[in-house]
Structure formats: C-alpha cells, structure tokens
C-alpha positions in Angstrom: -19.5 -17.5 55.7 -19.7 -20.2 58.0 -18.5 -19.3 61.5 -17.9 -21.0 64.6 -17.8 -19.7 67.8 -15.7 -21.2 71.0 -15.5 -19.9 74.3 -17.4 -19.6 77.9 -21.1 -20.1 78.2 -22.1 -19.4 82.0 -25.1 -17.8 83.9 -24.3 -13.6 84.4 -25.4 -12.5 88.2 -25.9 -8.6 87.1 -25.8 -6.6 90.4 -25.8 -2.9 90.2 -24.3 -0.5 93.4 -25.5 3.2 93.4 -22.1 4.4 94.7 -18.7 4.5 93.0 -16.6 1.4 93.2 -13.8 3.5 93.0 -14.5 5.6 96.3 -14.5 3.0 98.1 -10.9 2.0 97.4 -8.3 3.6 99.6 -4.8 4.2 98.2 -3.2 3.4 101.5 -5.0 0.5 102.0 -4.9 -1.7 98.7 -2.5 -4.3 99.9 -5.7 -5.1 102.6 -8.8 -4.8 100.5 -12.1 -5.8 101.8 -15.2 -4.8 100.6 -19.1 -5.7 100.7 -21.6 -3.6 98.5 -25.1 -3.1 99.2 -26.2 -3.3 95.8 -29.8 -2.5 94.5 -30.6 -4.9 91.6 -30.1 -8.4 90.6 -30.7 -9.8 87.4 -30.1 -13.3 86.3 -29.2 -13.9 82.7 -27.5 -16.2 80.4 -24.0 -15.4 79.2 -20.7 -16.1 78.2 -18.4 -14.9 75.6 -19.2 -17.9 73.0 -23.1 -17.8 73.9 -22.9 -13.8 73.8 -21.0 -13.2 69.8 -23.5 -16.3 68.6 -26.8 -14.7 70.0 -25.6 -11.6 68.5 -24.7 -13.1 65.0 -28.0 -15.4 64.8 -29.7 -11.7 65.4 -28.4 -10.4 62.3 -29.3 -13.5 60.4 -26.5 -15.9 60.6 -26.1 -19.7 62.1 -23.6 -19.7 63.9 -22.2 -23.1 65.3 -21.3 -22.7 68.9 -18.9 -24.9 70.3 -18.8 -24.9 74.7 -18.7 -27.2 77.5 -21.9 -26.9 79.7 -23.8 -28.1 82.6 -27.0 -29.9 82.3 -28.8 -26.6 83.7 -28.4 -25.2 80.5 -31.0 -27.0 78.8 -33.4 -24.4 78.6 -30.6 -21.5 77.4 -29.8 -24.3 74.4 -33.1 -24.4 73.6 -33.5 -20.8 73.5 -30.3 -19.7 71.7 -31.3 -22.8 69.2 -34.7 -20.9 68.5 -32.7 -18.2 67.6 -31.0 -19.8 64.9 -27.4 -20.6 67.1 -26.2 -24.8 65.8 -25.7 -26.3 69.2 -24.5 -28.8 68.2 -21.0 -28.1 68.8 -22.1 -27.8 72.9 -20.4 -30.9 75.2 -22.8 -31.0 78.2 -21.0 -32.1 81.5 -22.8 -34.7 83.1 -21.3 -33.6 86.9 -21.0 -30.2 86.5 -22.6 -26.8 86.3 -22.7 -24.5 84.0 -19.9 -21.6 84.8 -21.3 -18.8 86.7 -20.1 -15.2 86.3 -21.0 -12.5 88.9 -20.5 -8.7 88.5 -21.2 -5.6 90.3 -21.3 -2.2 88.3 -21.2 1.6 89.5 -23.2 4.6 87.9 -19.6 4.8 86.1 -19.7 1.6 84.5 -17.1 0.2 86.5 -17.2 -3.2 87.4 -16.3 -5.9 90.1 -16.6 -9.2 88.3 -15.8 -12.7 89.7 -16.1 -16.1 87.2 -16.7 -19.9 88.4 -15.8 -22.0 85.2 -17.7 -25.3 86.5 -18.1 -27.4 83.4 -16.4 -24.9 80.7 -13.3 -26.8 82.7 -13.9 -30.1 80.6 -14.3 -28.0 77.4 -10.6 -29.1 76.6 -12.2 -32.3 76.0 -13.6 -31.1 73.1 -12.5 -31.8 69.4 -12.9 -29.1 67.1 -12.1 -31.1 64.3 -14.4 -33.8 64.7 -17.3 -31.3 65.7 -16.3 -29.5 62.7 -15.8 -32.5 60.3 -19.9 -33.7 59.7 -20.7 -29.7 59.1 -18.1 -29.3 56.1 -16.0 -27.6 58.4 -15.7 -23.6 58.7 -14.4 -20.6 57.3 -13.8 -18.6 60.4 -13.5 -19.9 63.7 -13.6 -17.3 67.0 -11.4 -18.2 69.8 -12.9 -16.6 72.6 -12.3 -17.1 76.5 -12.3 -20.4 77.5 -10.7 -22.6 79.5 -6.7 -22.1 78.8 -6.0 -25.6 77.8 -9.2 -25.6 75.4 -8.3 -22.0 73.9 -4.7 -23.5 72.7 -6.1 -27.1 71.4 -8.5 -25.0 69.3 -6.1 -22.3 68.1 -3.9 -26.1 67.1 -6.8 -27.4 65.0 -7.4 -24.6 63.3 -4.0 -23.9 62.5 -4.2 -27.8 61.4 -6.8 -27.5 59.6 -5.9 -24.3 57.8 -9.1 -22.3 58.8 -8.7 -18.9 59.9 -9.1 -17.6 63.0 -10.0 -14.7 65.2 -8.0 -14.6 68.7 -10.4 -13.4 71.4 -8.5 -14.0 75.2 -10.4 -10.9 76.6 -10.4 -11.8 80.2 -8.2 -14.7 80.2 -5.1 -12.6 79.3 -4.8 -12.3 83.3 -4.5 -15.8 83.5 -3.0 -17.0 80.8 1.2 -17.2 80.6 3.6 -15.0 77.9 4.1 -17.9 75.9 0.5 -19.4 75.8 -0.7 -16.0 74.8 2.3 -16.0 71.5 1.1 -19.2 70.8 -2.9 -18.0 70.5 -2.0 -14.7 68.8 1.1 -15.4 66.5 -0.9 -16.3 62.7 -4.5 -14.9 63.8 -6.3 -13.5 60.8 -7.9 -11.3 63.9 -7.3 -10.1 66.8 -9.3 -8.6 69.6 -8.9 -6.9 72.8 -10.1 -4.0 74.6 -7.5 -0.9 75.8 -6.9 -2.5 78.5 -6.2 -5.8 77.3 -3.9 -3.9 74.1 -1.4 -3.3 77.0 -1.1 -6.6 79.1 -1.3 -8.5 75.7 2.5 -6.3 74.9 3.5 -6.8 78.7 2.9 -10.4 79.3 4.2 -11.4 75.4 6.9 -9.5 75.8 6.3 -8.5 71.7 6.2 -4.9 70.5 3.4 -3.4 69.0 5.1 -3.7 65.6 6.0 -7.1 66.7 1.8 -8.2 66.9 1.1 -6.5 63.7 3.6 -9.0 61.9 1.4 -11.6 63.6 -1.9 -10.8 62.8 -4.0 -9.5 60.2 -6.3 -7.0 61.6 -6.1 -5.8 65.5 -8.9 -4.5 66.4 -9.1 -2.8 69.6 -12.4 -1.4 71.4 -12.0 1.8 72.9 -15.2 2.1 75.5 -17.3 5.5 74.2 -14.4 6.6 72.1 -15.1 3.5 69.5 -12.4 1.0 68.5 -9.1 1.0 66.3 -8.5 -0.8 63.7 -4.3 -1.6 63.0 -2.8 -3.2 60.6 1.0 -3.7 59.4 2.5 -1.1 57.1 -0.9 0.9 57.6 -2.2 3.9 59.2 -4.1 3.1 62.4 -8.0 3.6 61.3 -10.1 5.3 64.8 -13.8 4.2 64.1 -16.3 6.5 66.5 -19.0 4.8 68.7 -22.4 5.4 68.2 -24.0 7.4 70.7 -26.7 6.4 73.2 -28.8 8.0 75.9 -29.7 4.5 77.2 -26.6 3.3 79.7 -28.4 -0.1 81.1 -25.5 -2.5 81.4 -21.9 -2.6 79.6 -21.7 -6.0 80.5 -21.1 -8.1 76.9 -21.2 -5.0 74.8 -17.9 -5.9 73.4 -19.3 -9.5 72.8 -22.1 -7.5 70.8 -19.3 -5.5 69.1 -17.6 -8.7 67.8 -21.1 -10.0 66.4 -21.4 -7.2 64.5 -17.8 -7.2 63.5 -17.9 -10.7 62.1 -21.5 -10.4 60.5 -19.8 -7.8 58.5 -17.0 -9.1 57.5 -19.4 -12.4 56.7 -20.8 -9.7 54.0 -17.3 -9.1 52.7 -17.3 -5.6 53.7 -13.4 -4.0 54.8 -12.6 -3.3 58.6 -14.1 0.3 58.7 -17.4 -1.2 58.0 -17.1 -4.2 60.3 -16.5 -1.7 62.7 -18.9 0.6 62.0 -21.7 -2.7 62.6 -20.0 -3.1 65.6 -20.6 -0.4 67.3 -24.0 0.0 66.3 -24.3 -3.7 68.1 -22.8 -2.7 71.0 -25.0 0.7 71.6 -28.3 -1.8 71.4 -26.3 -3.9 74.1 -25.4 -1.3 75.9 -28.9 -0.1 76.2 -30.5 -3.6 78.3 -29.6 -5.4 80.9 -27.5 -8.4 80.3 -26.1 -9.8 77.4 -28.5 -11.7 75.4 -32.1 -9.5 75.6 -31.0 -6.7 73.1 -33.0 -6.8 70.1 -31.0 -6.5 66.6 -32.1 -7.6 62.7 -30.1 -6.6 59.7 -32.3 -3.7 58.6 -32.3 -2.0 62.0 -28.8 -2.4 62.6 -28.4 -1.2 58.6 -30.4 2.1 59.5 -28.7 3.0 62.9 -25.3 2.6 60.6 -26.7 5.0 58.3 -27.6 7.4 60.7 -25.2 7.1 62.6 -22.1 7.7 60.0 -24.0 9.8 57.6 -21.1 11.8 57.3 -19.1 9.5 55.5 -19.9 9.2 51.9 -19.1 5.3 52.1 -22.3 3.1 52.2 -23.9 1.5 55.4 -22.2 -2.0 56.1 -23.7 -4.6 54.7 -25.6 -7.4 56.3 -27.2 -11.1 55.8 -29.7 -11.1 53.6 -28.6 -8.3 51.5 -25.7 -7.9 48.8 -22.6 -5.7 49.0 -22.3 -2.1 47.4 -20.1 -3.2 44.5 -17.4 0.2 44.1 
C-alpha cells in the first residue's frame, strides 16, 4: 500500500516542569491567567504530525511519501527521515521562511502546555497533491493530518478528485478550524481520527451527532490515553482495544502520531481494525517510553512480539506487518 502522509513538520521544544500544571491554575482566576514555569529539561527534536506517522511507518518497513511545506533549516531532518526510508519528495521548502516551531511544557501527570509557530507550513496550501502525486503513480491512502487549514481542505478536494481514500487527521486544528470546514474534511473519510478530547469538539463545532459521523466515515478511531482507543463503526458495536502497558513514561508528546503509524502499517498488511489497533498501541508504548517524537526505535518483528505479548489472551494472531504475509482464517 502506497501511503502519503500531509501535515505539519516543525522543530518540538520539549520542556519538562516537576510540579503540576494543574495547581497552578486557580478557579477564581481563569479569566486572568498568567503563568511562567521553571522547568528542568529542554530537549530539541524534530517533529510534526506529517514528519512523526512517516518516521513511524518507514520504522516498520514502509516508504512513505511525505508531503509538507518547510523551511530551509530542515535540511538536515530531510536527510535524516530520507535515510530512514521516508520519499521527500513530496516536501515544498520555503525559501523565506522557517520551519514551524512547536513548544510544550509537560507535568509528572502528563499534562501539557503547548504553543505552535506555523512559519513555512503557512505556504503548504501552495502545494498540489495531485501533481506531487501524479510522477509516483499516485496513492492508495492519503493521511490528512494537521496542517495549515487552507492546505488540509485543498488536499481532502484532491483526493476526493482523485478518488483516493483518505484518513481525516485535524487533531489539534479542530480548535481552529470552523463547523463547516471541519464537515467538509470529515464527511466521505475512509478514516477518522481523534483523541477523547477531540471526539467531543469534533460533535460540538459540526454540529453532527455521533450517529450522524458514523454515516460519514468508515472507521472512527478514537485514542483513549492509558485506557487504549475505540474503534466505531455504523450499524456496529463500538470495539474498546486496551493499551499496552509500560513502566517507562518519558514523553507523551507524538505518541498518538506513533499510534497512527502503527494503525496504518497494519491496515497496509490488510489486517481488520482490532489488529491495526492493537499495532498501534504497541507504537505508542515505544513512543511513549523516549523523549520526543522521532528517537523511538521500532522494526516489524519487535513491534510483532510486543503484540504477542501483549494480547496473548486473544486467540486471534499478532497483527501483521511489512515484510511478512497475513494469517489467512
């Protein structure tokens, strides 16, 4: 399965404060907020939704294309996530601009204070994914993560031109985005993701029922933090898919970028939604367990093993990955 992967490629300032974020907020007082935190570590990474799911898919053996609007100062992270195995060449490189910045501060709790500078992901709806597409014999699934607005709904268009399925990703950019832009991303998406948080402002700001999205999509697939991730479809039973346990909490940051790696590198195997799942989590407990987004370490038969370990119970087999055929049933 060929897969292409839009979104935000920045640079992740990872800070970490030894208190609670949340005792610091005064209930009285949250019309008037001002803070400053001492925090204890910083750690400069490379990040971004788009750079994030295509480190995580090239891990488990695929080649992703990645397709994001950069500044020159990412010459070096190309390179890198081009080692790897990621096609750059779907990346426009701004020739005045930096490469978006994103910086976050996270508690013991995993809470998190996060604040993002798009710099050049602003001329990514320059971008056309058909043409990028075009000289590559085009693609069977393309991701739709966060992005610039205006980019996100010209590449939801092409697709839906172009009859290529597509996975709707708006994580953070729900906030931003309007009712109607968010109907326009969701409404025909063979997936869709959000966290529990997201779930809710998706129904709020669209104005749709929860019956209403499941006529839209395909799969919703919702991550649930420790408790794992639901997986909803129309006419069906919701499906609750557990997490895998760690003892190593390093960073949350990306871990649902890892998740949707994992997803997709499933469902590249043609395995169903409990397995994709299943891979997911497994990705996100290796991401969960470094610091930053793209320094976990992850190949098909690790990732194969932890999945086995880790839902031994189930009398289904391990998901399937690159490099391996599916359990035929």
């Amino acid at each position: 399965m060929r897969i292409a992967v839009t979104g935000s490629v920045a640079t992740d300032h990872l800070m970490t404060f030894p208190g609670r974020i949340s005792d610091q907020l005064l209930a009285d007082k949250l019309d008037r907020i001002s803070l400053s935190f001492l925090v204890d570590t910083l750690e400069i990474r490379d990040g971004g939704v788009a750079a994030n799911i295509t480190y995580g898919l090239a891990r488990l053996g695929h080649r992703p294309l990645l397709v994001a609007a950069v500044g020159a100062d990412f010459h070096d992270g190309a390179r890198r996530l081009a080692d790897l195995g990621v096609d750059t060449a779907g990346i426009h490189m701004s020739a005045t601009r930096h490469t978006a910045r994103f910086l976050c501060t996270t508690d013991p709790d995993g809470n998190q204070l996060a604040s993002f500078y798009a710099g050049a992901m602003a001329e990514a709806p320059d971008i056309d994914l058909a043409g990028v597409l075009a000289p590559r014999g085009g693609a069977d699934l393309v991701l739709i993560g966060a992005d610039a607005p205006p980019a996100m709904l010209r590449h939801t268009r092409a697709c839906r031109t172009l009859d290529i399925p597509y996975a709707a990703d708006p994580a953070q950019q729900l906030a931003r985005l309007e009712g109607a832009e968010i109907r326009e991303l969701v409404d025909g998406a063979t997936l869709l993701f959000t966290n529990e948080y997201e779930h809710e402002l998706l129904l709020r700001k669209t104005g749709w029922t929860h019956d209403e999205v499941l006529h839209r999509v395909g799969t919703w697939v919702t991550t649930l933090g420790e408790k794992g991730s639901r997986i909803e479809r129309r006419a069906e039973p919701a499906v609750d898919v557990p997490a895998v346990p760690t003892d190593v909490i390093a960073d949350p940051t990306g871990v649902g970028d890892a998740f949707r790696a994992g997803y997709l590198s499933s469902l590249a195997a043609g395995r169903d939604a409990v397995h994709c799942a299943r891979t997911g989590s497994v990705m996100a407990s290796l991401a969960l367990a470094a610091v930053g987004t793209q320094t976990y370490t992850a190949t098909p038969e690790r990732v194969r093993e932890l999945c086995d370990a880790a839902y031994a119970a189930d009398a289904d087999p391990a998901p399937a990955l690159p490099g391996k055929e599916p359990t035929r049933r």
